[in-house]
C-alpha positions in Angstrom: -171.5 -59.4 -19.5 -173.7 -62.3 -20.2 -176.1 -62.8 -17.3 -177.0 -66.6 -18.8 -179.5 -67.5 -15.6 -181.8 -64.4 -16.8 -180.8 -64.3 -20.5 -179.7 -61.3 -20.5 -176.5 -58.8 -21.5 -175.3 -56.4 -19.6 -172.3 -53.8 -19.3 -170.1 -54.4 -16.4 -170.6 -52.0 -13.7 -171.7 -51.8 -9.9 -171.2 -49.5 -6.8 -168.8 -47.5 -5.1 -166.7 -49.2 -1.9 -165.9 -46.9 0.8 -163.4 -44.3 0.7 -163.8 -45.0 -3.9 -164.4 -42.2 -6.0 -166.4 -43.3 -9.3 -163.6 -43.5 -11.3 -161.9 -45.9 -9.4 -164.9 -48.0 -8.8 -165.4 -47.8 -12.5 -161.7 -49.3 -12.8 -162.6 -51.7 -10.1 -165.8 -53.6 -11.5 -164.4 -53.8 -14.8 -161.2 -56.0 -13.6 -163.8 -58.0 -10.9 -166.1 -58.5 -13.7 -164.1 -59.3 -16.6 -160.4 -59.8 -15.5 -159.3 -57.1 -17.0 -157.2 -54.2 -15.9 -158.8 -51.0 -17.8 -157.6 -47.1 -18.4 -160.2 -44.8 -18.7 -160.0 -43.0 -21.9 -162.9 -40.7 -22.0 -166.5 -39.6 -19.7 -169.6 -39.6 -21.3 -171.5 -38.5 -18.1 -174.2 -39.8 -16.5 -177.5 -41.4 -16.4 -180.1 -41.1 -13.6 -182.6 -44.0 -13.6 -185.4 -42.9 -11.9 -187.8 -46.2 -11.4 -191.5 -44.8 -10.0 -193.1 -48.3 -9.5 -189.9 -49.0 -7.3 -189.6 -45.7 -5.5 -185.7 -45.8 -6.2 -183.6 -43.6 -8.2 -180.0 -44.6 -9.3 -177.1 -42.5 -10.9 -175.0 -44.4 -13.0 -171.4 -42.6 -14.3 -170.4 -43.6 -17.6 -166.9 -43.9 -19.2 -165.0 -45.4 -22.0 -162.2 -47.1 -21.0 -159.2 -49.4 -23.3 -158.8 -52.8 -21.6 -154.8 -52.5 -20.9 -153.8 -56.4 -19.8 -155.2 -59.5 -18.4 -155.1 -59.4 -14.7 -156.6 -63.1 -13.9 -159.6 -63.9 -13.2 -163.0 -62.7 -12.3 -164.1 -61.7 -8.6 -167.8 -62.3 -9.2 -169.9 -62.3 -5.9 -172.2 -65.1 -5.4 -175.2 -63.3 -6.8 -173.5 -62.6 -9.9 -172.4 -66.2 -10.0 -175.9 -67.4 -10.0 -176.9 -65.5 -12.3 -174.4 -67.2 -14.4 -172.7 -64.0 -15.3 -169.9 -64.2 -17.7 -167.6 -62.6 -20.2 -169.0 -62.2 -23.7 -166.8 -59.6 -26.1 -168.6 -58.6 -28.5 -168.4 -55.5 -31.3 -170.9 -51.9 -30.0 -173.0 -53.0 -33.0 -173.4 -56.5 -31.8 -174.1 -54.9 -28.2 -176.6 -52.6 -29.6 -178.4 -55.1 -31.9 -178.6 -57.6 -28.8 -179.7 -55.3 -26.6 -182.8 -53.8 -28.6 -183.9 -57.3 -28.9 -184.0 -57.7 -25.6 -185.8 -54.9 -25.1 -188.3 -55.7 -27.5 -189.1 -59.0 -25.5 -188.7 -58.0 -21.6 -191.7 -57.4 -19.3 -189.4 -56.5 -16.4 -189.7 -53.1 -14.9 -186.3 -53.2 -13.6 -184.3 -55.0 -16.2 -186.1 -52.9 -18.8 -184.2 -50.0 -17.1 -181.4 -51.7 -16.7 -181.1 -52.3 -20.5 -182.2 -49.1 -21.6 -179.8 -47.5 -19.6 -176.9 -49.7 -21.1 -178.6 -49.1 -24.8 -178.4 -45.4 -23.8 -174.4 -45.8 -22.6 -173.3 -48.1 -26.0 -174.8 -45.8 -28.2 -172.7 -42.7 -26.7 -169.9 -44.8 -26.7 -170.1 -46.1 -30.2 -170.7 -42.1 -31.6 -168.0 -41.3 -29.6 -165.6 -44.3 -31.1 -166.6 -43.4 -34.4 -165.8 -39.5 -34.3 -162.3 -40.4 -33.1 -161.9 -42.8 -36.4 -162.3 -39.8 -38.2 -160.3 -37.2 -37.0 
């Protein structure tokens, strides 16, 4: 997800609803965010972010999932609308390479985590991709 307000990338993602388990909030913020209805295909676990400076810790659950059709548009709230969020496919390599540049560059506390922890999830994901090409 490009968030173009902040100049950012991001993975989609966001919090459970009542009476959601994390799989189907998983399955949930992927078709809000991109349009997209999604299967999970495999769980790389989990990540616990725990920000100090912020006295807040969050646990984010990580999966793989195959986009299976187009189901319309986005549901964006308006925060994620002014932050300009959008679509933007690109390849784990491209996601990884964009991503440590931002890195490089932010002075964020928050968004630092945020990245890292989405650096952390693409580079599961791609290692997981890659031993399924061989096998």
């Amino acid at each position: 997800m490009e968030l173009a307000a902040e100049n950012l990338y991001k993975l989609p993602g966001g919090g459970l609803e009542k009476d959601e388990n994390k799989e189907e909030a998983f399955v949930r913020e992927i078709r809000e965010e991109t349009g997209y209805k999604a299967v999970i295909i495999n769980e790389l676990g989990y990540i616990d972010e725990h920000k100090v400076k912020n006295h807040f810790m969050q646990r984010s659950y990580c999966y793989i999932a195959k986009a299976t059709d187009r189901q319309g548009s986005v549901a964006l709230s308006e925060d994620e609308l002014q932050l300009g969020m959008r679509v933007e496919w690109m390849s784990p390599e491209e996601a990884v390479a964009q991503l440590q540049e931002l890195i490089c560059h932010c002075k964020d506390y928050s968004t630092k985590f945020m990245l890292l922890r989405d650096l952390t999830i693409l580079k599961l994901a791609s290692c997981w991709l890659k031993e399924g090409e061989e096998t």
